[in-house]
N, C-alpha and C positions, 0 to 999 in steps of 0.2 A: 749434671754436666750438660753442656751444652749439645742439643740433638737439632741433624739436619730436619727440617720436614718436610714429610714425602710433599708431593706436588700432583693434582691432579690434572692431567695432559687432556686436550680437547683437541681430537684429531678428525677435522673437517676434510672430509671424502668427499675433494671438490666435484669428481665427475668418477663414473665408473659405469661399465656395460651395465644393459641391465635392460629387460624383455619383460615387459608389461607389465610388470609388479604390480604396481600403483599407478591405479589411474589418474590423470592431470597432471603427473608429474614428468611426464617423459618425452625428451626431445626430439624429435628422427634426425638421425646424424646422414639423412641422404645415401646411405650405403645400401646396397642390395641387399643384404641379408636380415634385413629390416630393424639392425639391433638401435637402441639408442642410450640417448645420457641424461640422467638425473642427477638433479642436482642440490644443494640446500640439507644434506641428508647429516647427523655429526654422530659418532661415537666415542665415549669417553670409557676409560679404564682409567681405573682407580689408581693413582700411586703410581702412572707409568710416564717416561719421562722420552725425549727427542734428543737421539744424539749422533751427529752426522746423518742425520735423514733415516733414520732404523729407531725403532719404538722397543724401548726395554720396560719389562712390567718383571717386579720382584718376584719371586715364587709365595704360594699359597694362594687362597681364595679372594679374589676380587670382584668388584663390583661392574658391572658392562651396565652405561647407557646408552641407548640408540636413540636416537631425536630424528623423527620425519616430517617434514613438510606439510603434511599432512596427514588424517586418521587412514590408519592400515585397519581394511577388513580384513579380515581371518587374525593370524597368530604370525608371532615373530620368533624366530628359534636363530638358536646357534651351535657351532660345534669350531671344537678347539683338534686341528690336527695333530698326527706325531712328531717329531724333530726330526729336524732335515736340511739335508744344507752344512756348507762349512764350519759353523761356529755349533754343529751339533758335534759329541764326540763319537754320539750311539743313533741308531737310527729310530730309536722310539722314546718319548718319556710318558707326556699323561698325554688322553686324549679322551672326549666326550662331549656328549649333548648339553647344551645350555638351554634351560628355558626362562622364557622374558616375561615380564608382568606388565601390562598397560596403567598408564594412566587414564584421568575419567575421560581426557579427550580422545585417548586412540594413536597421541601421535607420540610419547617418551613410553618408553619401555625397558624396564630395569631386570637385570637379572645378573646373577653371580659364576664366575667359572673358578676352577681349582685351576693352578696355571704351577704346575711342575711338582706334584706332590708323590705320584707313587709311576710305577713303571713297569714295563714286562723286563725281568731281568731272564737272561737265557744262560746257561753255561752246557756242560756236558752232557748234561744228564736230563734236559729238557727248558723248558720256560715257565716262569710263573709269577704272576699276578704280585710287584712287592714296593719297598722302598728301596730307593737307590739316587744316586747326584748324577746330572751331567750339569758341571757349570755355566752353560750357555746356550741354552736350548732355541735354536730356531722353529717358528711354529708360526700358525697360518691361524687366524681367527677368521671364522667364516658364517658369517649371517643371514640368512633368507627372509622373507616376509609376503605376507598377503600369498596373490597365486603365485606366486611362484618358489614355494616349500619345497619341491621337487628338486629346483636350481637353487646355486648360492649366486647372490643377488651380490653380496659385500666381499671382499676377501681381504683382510689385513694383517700383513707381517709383523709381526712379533717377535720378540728376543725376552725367553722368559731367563731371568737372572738367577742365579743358585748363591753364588761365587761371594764369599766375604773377602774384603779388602785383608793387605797384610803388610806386615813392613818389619824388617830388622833394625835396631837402633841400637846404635854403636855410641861413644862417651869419651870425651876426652876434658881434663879439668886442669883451670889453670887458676893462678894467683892475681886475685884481683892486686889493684897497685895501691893500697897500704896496707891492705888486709883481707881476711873471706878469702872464699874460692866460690868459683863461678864454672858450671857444667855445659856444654855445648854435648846436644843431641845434635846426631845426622844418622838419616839413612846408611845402609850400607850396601856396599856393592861386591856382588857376587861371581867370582871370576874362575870357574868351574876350568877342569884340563878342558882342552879341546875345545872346547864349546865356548862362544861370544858371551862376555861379561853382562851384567844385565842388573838393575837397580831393582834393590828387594824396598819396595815402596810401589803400591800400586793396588788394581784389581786387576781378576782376567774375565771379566764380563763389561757390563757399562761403566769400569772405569771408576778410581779414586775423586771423590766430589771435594773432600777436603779432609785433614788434622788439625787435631788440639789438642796443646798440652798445659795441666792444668797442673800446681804445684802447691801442698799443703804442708804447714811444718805442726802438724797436730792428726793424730788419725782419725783420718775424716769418714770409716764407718763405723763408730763406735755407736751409733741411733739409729742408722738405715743405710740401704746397699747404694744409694747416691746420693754420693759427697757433696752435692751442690747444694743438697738441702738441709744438710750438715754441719759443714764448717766453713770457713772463707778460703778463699785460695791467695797464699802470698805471691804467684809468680802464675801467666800464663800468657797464650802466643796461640796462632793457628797458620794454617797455610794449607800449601798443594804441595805434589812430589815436585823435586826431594826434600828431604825432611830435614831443615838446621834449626834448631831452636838453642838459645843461650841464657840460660836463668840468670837472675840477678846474683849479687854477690850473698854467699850463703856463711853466715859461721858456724864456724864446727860446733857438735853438738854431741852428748850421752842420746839423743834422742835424735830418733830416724824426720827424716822429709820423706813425702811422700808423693809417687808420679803417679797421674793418669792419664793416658794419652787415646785418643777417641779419633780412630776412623772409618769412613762413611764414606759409602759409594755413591753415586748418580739416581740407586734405588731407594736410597736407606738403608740397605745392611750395614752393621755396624761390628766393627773390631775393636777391644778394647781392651791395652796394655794396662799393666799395674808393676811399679817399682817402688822398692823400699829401700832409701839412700840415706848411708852414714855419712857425712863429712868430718875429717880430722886436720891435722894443720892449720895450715895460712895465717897463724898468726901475727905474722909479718912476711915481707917479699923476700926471705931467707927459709922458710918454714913451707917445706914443700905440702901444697893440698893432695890429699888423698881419699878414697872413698870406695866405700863395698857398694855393692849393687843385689839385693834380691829379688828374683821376678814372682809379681803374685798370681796367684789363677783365682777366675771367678768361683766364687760357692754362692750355696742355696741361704738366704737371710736365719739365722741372724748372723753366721760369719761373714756372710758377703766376700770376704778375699783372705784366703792363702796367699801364706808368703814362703818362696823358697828358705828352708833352712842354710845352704850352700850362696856364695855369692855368684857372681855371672860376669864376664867380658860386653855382654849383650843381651838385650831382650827381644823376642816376638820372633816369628815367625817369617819366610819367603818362599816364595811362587815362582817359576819362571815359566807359567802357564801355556807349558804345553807336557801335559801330563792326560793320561785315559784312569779316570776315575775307575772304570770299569775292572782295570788291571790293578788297579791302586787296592782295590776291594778284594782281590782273589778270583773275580769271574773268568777271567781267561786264564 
């Protein structure tokens, strides 16, 4: 099936304070306090992308390269703050020391951070050292170099991502005009008492990047858990929210079609629907189409996917992202 790929972001730190790091690079900005501006300096994170001006990096371990202007004497370190900030839910997730490794020249320096992996969770009864989500963690990457390890030299905003996409998809089936029947997916919309209706199709981190819905009329994991390297797809369509997709005309069948449907955020997290669909009727514009629906869930190879024994109205799952994970889990 078709995968977005990650993208690696080169986030050029055109100017920033910064107190005699590195000699020859630094400008006097004329102010009293003698501070000034270097410039030519770039940091790359692995896999993290630019969205309205805020840098979202996936959770788990990435790669950090720092590219200077020229060779740093001494050592280049970093550290990754707690969450903080509106788009955190909690006020801590991961935090720690980054150490960099030089190149032969002195001036790229590589090194890895963990970017939302584990967390101080607290409840009643104290706090301690575990795993836990906040889907949207604001957090400060902050780098020093040369003299000035004492001071952070860099400081860059962050939004490490948790959050997988989601979407509920709803079906309505009509009679093609001599014969078959033909399905229309859409999103569905969520219209709670009280509370403003809101479309279950999205992410609540950096955001739904794109869907794809791919449609097979043979079961395409009977060799391996992805169908693309499997079987061909008779039908398939992609987009953004919200989600209407319309197969072609289907004839009924003793044997099921099969849906996959693949969404993917701004990071690469990835959600990914599975439906097993009977079509009956349409044998003419008299012969009403009809059709059961099973929703599959992933397993481990060689079943690769479960299918509901039960039919369904709908499949997947909806967010109306604003939810405390923390509460969601039992901690408060």
């Amino acid at each position: 099936m078709k995968k977005l790929l990650l993208v690696l972001l080169v986030v050029t730190l055109a100017s920033f304070l910064f107190v005699g790091c590195l000699p020859g690079v630094v400008v006097d900005d004329d102010d009293d306090d003698g501070d000034g501006v270097v410039t030519g300096v770039t940091v790359d994170i692995e896999g993290s992308v630019v969205i309205d001006g805020k840098t979202y990096v996936r959770w788990g371990t990435r790669t950090i390269t720092v590219t200077f202007p020229e060779p740093v004497a001494g050592n280049v370190e970093g550290y990754l703050t707690p969450c903080a900030g509106d788009l955190s839910t909690k006020d801590v997730l991961y935090f720690g020391e980054i150490v960099f490794f030089p190149d032969a020249t002195g001036m790229i320096w590589t090194g890895s951070g963990i970017f939302g992996e584990a967390e101080w969770i607290c409840d009643i009864t104290g706090c301690y050292w575990g795993w836990g989500w906040t889907p949207c963690c604001a957090s400060t990457l902050q780098i020093s170099a040369g003299e000035c390890l004492d001071e952070f030299c860099i400081e860059l905003p962050v939004i490490i991502d948790w959050d997988d996409p989601f979407a509920i998809l709803e079906w309505e089936v009509d009679n093609c005009p001599c014969d078959d029947c033909a399905i229309t997916f859409t999103s569905a919309i969520d219209d709670p008492d009280c509370e403003d209706a809101y479309e279950c199709c999205g992410d609540c981190c950096s955001g739904l990047a794109s869907w794809s819905f791919t449609l097979y009329d043979e079961y395409p994991f009977d060799k391996c858990c992805d169908p693309d390297q499997c079987e061909e797809p008779i039908d398939s369509g992609s987009g953004i929210c919200p989600i209407e997709f319309t197969t072609d005309c289907l004839e009924a069948s003793d044997t099921p079609y099969y849906l996959v449907v693949d969404l993917v955020d701004n990071v690469g997290l990835e959600t990914t629907l599975y439906a097993e669909i009977f079509v009956s009727g349409g044998s003419d514009e008299d012969d009403e189409c009809i059709i059961e629906v099973f929703e599959g869930r992933e397993r481990d190879a060689p079943e690769c996917v479960y299918f509901d024994t039960y039919s369904k109205d709908y499949i997947g799952w909806c967010s109306d992202c604003d939810y405390d994970y923390w509460e969601w889990y039992g901690y408060w």
